[in-house]
C-alpha positions in Angstrom: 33.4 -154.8 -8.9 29.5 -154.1 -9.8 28.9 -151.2 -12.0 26.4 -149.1 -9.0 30.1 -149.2 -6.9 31.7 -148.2 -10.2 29.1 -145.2 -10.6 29.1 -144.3 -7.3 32.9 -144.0 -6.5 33.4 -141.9 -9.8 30.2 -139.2 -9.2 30.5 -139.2 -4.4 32.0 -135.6 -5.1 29.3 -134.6 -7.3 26.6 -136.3 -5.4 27.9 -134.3 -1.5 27.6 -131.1 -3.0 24.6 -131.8 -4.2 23.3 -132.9 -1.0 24.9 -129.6 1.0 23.1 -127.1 -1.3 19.9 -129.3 -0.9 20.7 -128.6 3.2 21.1 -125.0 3.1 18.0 -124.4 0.9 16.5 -126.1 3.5 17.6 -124.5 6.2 16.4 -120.9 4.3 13.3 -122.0 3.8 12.8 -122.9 7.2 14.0 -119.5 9.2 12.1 -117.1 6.3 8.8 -119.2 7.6 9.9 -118.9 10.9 10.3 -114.7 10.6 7.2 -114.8 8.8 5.4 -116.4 11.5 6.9 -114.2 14.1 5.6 -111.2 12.0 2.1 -112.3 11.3 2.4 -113.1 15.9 3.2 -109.4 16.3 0.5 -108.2 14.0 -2.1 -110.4 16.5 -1.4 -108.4 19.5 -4.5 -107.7 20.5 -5.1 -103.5 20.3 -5.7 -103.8 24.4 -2.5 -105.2 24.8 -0.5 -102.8 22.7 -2.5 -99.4 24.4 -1.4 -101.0 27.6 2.6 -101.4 26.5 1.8 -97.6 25.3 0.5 -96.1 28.2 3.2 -97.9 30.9 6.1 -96.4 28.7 4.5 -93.0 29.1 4.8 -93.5 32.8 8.3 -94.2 33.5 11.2 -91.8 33.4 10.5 -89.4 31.4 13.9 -88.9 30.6 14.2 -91.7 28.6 10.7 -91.3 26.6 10.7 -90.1 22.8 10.6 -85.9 24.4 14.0 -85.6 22.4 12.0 -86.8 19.7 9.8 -84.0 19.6 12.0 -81.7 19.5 14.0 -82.5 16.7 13.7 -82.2 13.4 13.1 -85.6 13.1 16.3 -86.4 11.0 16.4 -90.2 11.9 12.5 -90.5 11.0 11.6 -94.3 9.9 8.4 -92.9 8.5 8.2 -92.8 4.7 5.7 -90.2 4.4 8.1 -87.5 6.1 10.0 -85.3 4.0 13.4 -84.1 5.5 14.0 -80.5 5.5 16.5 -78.6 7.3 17.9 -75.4 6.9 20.2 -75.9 4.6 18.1 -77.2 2.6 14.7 -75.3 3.0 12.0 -75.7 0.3 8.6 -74.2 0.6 6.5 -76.7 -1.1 8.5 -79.5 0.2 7.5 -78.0 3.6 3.7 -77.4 2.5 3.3 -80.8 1.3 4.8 -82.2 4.5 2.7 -80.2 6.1 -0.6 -80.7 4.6 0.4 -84.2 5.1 0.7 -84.1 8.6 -2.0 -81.8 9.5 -5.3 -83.7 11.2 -9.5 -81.8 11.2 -10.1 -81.9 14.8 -14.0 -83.3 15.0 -16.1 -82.7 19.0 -19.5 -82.9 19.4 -19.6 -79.3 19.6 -17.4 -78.4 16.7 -14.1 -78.7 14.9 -10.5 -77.4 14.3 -7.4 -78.1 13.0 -4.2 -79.9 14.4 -0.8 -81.3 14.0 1.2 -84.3 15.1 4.7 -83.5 16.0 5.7 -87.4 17.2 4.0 -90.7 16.3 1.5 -90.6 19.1 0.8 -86.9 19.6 -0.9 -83.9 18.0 -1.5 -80.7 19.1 -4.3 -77.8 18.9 -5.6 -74.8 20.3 -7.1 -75.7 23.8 -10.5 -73.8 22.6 -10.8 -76.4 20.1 -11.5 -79.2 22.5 -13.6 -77.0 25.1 -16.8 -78.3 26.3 -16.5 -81.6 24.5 -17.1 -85.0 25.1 -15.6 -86.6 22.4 -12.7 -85.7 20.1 -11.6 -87.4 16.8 -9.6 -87.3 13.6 -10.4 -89.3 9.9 -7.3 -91.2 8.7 -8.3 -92.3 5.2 -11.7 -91.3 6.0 -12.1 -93.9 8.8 -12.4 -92.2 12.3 -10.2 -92.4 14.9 -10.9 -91.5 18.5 -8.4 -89.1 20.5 -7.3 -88.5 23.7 -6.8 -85.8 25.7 -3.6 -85.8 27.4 -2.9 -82.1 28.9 -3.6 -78.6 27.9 -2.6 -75.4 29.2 -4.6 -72.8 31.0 -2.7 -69.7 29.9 -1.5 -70.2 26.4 -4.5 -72.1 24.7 -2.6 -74.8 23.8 -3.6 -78.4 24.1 -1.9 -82.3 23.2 -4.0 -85.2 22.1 -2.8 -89.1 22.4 -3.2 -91.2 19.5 -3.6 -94.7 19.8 -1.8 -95.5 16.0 1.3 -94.0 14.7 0.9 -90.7 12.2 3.0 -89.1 9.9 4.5 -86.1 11.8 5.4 -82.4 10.9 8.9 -81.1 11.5 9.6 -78.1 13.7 11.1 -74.8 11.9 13.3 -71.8 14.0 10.4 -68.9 14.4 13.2 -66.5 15.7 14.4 -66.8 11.6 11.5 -65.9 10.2 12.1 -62.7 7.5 10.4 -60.0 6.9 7.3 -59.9 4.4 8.4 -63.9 4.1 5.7 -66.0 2.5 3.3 -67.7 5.5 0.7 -70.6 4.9 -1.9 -71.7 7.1 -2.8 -75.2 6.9 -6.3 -76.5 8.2 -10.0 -76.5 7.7 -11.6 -73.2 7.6 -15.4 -73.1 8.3 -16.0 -76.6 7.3 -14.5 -79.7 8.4 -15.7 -81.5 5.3 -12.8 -82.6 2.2 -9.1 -82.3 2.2 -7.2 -79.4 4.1 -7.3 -75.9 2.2 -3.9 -73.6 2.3 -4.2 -69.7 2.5 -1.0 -67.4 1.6 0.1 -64.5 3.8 3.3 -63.0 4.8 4.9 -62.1 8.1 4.6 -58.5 9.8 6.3 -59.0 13.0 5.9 -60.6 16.3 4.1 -60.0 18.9 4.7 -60.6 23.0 1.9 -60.5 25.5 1.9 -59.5 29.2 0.9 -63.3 29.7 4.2 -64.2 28.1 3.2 -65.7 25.0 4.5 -64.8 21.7 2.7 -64.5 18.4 3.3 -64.2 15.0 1.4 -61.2 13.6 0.2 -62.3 10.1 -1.8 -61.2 7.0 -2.5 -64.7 6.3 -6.2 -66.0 6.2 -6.7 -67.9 9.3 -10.7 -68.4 10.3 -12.4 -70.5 12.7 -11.8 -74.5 12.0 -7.9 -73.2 11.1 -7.6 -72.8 15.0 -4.8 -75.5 16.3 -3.6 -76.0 12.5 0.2 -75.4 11.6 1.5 -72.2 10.5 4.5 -72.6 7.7 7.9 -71.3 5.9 10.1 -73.0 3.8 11.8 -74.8 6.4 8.9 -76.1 8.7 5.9 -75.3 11.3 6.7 -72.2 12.7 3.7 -70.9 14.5 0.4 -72.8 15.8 -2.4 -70.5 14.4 -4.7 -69.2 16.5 -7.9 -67.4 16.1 -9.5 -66.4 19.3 -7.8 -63.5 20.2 -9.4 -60.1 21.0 -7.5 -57.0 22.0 -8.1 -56.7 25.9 -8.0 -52.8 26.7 -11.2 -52.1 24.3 -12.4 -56.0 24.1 -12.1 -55.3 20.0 -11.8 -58.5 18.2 -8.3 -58.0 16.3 -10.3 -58.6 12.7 -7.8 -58.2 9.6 -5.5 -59.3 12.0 -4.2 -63.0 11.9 -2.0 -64.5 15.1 -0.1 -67.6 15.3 1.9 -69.0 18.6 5.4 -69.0 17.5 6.8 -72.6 17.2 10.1 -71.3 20.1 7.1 -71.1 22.5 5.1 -73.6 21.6 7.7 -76.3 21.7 8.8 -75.0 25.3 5.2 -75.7 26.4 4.3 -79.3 24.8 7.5 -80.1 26.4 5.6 -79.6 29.6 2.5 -81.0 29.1 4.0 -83.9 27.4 6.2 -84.7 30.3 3.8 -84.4 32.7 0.4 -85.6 31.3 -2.5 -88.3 31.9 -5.6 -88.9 29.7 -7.9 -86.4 31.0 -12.0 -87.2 31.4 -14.0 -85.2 29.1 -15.5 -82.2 29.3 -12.2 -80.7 30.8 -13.1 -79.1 34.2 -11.4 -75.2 35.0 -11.0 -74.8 31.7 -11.1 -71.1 31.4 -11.0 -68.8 28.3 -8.1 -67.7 27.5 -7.7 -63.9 26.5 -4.5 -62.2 25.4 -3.5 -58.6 26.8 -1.5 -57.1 23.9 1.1 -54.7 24.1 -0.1 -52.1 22.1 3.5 -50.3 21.2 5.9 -52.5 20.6 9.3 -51.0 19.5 12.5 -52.6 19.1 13.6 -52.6 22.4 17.6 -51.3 21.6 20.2 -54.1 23.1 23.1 -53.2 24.8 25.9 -52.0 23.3 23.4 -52.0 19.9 24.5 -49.2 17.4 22.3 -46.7 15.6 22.3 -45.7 12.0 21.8 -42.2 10.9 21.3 -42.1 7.5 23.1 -40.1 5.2 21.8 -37.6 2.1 22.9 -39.9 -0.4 21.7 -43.1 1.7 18.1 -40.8 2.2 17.8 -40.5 -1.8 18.6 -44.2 -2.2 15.7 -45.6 -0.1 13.6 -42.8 -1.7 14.4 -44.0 -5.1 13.5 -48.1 -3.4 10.0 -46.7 -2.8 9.5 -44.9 -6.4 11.0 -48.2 -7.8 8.8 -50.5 -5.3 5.8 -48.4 -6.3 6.4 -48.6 -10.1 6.5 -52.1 -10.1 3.4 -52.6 -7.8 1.5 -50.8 -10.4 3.2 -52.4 -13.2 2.7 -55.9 -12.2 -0.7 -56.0 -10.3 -3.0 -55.9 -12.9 -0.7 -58.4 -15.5 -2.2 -61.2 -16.8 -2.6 -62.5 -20.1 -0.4 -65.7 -21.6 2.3 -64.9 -18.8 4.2 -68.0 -17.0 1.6 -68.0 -13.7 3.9 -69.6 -11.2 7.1 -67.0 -12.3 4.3 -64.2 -12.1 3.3 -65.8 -8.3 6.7 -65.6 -7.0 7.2 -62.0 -8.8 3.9 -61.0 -6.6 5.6 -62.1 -3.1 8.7 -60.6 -3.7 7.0 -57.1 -5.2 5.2 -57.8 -1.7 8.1 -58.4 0.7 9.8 -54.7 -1.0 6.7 -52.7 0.0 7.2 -54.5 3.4 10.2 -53.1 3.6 9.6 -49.7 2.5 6.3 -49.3 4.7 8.9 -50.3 7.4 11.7 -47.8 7.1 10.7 -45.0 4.7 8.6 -43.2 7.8 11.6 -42.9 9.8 13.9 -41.4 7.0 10.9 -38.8 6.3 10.8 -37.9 9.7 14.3 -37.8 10.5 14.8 -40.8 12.7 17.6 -43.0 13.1 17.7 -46.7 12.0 18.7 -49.2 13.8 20.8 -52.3 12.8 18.3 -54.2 11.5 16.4 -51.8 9.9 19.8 -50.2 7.9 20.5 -54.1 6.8 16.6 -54.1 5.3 18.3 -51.8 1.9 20.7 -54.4 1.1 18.0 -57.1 1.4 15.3 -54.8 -0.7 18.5 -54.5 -3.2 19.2 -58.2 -3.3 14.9 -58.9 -4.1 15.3 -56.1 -6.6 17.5 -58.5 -8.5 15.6 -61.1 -8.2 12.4 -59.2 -9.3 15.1 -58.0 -12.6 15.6 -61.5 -13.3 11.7 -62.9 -13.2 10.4 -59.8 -15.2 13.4 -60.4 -18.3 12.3 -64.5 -17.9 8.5 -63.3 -18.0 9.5 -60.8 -21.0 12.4 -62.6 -22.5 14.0 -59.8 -22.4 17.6 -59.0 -20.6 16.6 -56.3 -18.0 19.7 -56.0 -16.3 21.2 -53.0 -18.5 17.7 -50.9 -17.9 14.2 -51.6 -19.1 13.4 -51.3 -22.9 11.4 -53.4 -25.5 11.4 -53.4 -29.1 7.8 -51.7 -31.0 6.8 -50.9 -34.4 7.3 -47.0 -35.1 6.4 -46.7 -38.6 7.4 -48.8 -40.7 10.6 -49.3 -38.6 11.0 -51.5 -35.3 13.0 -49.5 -32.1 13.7 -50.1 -28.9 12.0 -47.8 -26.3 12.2 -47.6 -22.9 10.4 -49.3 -20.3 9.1 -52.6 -19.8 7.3 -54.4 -22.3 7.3 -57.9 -24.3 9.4 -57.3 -28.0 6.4 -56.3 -30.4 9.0 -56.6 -33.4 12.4 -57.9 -34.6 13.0 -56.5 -37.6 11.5 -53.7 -39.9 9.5 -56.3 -42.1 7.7 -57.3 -38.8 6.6 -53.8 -39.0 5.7 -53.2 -42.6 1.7 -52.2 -43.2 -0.5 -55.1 -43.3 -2.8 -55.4 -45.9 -5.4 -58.2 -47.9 -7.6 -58.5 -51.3 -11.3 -56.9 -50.8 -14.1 -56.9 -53.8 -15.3 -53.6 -54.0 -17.5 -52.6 -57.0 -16.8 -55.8 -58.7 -13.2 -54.6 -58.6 -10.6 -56.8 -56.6 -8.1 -53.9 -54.2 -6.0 -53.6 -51.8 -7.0 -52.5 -48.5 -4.8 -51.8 -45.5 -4.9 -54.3 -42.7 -5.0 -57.7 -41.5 -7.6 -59.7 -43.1 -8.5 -62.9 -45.9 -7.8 -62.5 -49.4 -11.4 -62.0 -51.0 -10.4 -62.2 -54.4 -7.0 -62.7 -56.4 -8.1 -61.1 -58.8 -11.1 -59.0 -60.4 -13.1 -62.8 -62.2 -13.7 -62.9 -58.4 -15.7 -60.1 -57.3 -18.3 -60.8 -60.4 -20.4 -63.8 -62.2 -22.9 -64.1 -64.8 -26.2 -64.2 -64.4 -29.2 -65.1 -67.2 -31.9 -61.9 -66.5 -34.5 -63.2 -68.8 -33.2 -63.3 -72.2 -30.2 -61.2 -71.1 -26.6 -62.3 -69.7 -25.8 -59.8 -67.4 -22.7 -59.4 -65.2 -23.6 -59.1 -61.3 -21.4 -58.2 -58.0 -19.5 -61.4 -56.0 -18.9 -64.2 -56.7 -20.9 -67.1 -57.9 -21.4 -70.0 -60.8 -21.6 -68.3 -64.2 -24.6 -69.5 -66.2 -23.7 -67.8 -69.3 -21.1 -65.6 -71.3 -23.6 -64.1 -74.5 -26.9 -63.5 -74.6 -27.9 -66.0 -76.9 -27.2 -68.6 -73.9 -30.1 -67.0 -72.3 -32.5 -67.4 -75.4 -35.1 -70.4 -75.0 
């Protein structure tokens, strides 16, 4: 037998698996270039081809497009620039970065404003944005993209654009959930549509209904022209579309100090529509007209069947009185406190000192003139109670001080250190923190004690005084210097 038929019979096992895992890396390498290639295909389709796919799936059953999308909070969202929230798990600047990111300058010939995406391929904006123009357009990474319009509505001034890429989208918050005095931001570009997005800080004051049927958010929150279109936000969300070209229709007074958002319950209700049943429209839109809102001027709670009314009692009368000498005491306390304080811990003091006053300004009438409360409004002590506590907890962490028991600080009396009562950051901890102050001063040549803070001048009397040759004299002279002599003679030539 040759010695190769030798080798061979001994080392065939060895040699077949080497040959099968030589096979399958093969075969790998083979359907990675084949998915490869298929990728790089798909990224060719022309731009003409893929606005075509587009536009056919917006025309068949609408049913089956991405509506449900929309309207949800997005939950199953592929895009990794979305930030779930729901409301469970609410958190404001979660929400504001979402929506900042999310939130598109509106550019016409004739102007600008402020919008939102709420899906991949639509954004909307007030419909007095995108009056009178020929031309509408975003930036995405400061590159412009043109926008179509696909439907607007002639009674509630709101309006969708098409995309023609996919965007980041904002998620949709419950407006009907909205509390009272919560903290309100208003996303968009005010005045200018140059640089990032800006973000002004307001809080909510009620809602308001129309005799056109739309419903607005009533707001102290800055929103000026270029913020019209742009999203209105909580914690949780987009809750109202703001909108700034209101007036009030029985004196034609523009509603200035007065901000007005479209609640997000409506809004959604009507993109629905003008989703569903949308085309690219020609520009300049024809029939366009202005829309003006006819404002209810009294709005009270309208009572609900069956709905129960509070009358307050004396000791529940002397309890929201003591809220408002409270709410009051801390408004001036806090509003003018600065200093080396922690700023954000002072911020969310300031919106919570703000949502108490809210409250008070809201019941405390009707206990002074005798009126009953209803349901809500008798539930608004045990929220001012609960903020209290809150607002107990910040000031301690601002102080370091536990104000739970009452308010008191420790100060120097005297010589001793005390507590006293009231607010106040700890000025002392024990009695030597509080013992005189005092430092080394020359005084006629002469080193003393004087009372206060200071530097040591002298240690001791060598330093308030040198020597000094006055012709053939040594004489001794005030402060302290280089002697040049100690006896006359030293002086001598």
């Amino acid at each position: 037998m040759l010695f190769n038929d030798v080798f061979f019979k001994k080392n065939k096992k060895k040699l077949l698996k080497k040959l099968v895992f030589l096979l399958i890396i093969i075969i790998v390498i083979g359907i990675s270039f084949g998915i490869g290639a298929n990728n790089n295909l798909l990224q060719k389709i022309p731009a003409q081809v893929h606005s075509t796919l587009l536009a056919l799936n917006f025309t068949q059953e609408k049913a089956k497009t991405a509506l449900t999308q929309v309207f949800s909070n997005h939950q199953d969202s592929t895009q990794s620039q979305e930030i779930a929230i729901t409301n469970s798990t609410c958190n404001e600047q979660d929400s504001i970065n979402l929506a900042k990111n999310c939130t598109y300058v509106i550019r016409t010939d004739v102007g600008h404003g402020s919008g939102f995406a709420i899906d991949e391929f639509f954004i909307v904006t007030n419909k007095h944005v995108i009056e009178d123009a020929s031309s509408i357009a975003t930036y995405i990474n400061q590159e412009k993209l043109e926008l179509e319009l696909w439907h607007f509505s002639k009674t509630s001034d709101l309006a969708v654009l098409r995309s023609s890429q996919p965007l980041p989208f904002c998620t949709w918050a419950n407006s009907d959930q909205i509390l009272l005095a919560e903290t309100l931001y208003a996303v968009g570009w005010p005045n200018t549509p140059d640089g990032e997005s800006s973000i002004t800080k307001g809080i909510f004051s009620r809602l308001v209904h129309t005799d056109e049927g739309v419903i607005f958010i009533q707001t102290d929150t800055a929103i000026n022209p270029g913020n019209s279109g742009g999203p209105l936000v909580n914690s949780c969300g987009i809750v109202g579309v703001n909108t700034a070209k209101i007036s009030w229709s029985e004196d034609d007074v523009p509603a200035e100090g007065f901000s007005f958002a479209i609640t997000s319950n409506y809004a959604q209700q009507i993109i629905a529509q003008l989703i569903q049943t949308g085309f690219v429209h020609a520009l300049p839109i024809q029939d366009a007209d202005q829309v003006d809102y006819n404002f209810t001027q009294d709005q009270p709670a309208v009572p609900q069947p069956g709905s129960t009314k509070y009358y307050f009692t004396p000791e529940s009368r002397a309890s929201w009185l003591q809220a408002e000498t409270v709410t009051n005491e801390l408004h001036n306390y806090w509003q003018n406190q600065v200093g080396e304080l922690d700023q954000s811990k002072l911020a969310e003091l300031g919106d919570l000192i703000a949502r108490m006053r809210a409250v008070i300004e809201v019941v405390l009438p009707k206990i002074k003139a005798n009126q009953s409360l209803s349901a809500a409004e008798n539930e608004l002590l045990s929220a001012w109670k609960n903020m209290y506590q809150k607002v107990l907890k910040l000031e301690g962490e601002l102080h370091n001080r536990d104000y739970s028991t009452g308010y008191a600080h420790l100060t120097c009396a005297g010589n001793s250190c005390a507590l006293v009562g009231g607010r106040g950051i700890d000025q002392c901890k024990t009695a030597q923190d509080c013992a005189p102050k005092y430092h080394y001063s020359c005084a006629n040549m002469t080193c003393t004690v004087v009372e206060g803070e200071g530097e040591n001048e002298c240690t001791s009397h060598d330093d308030c005084y040198h020597y000094l040759c006055q012709g053939e004299q040594c004489v001794k002279v005030d402060g302290n210097g280089t002697d040049q002599c100690y006896f006359d003679w030293q002086c001598q030539p």
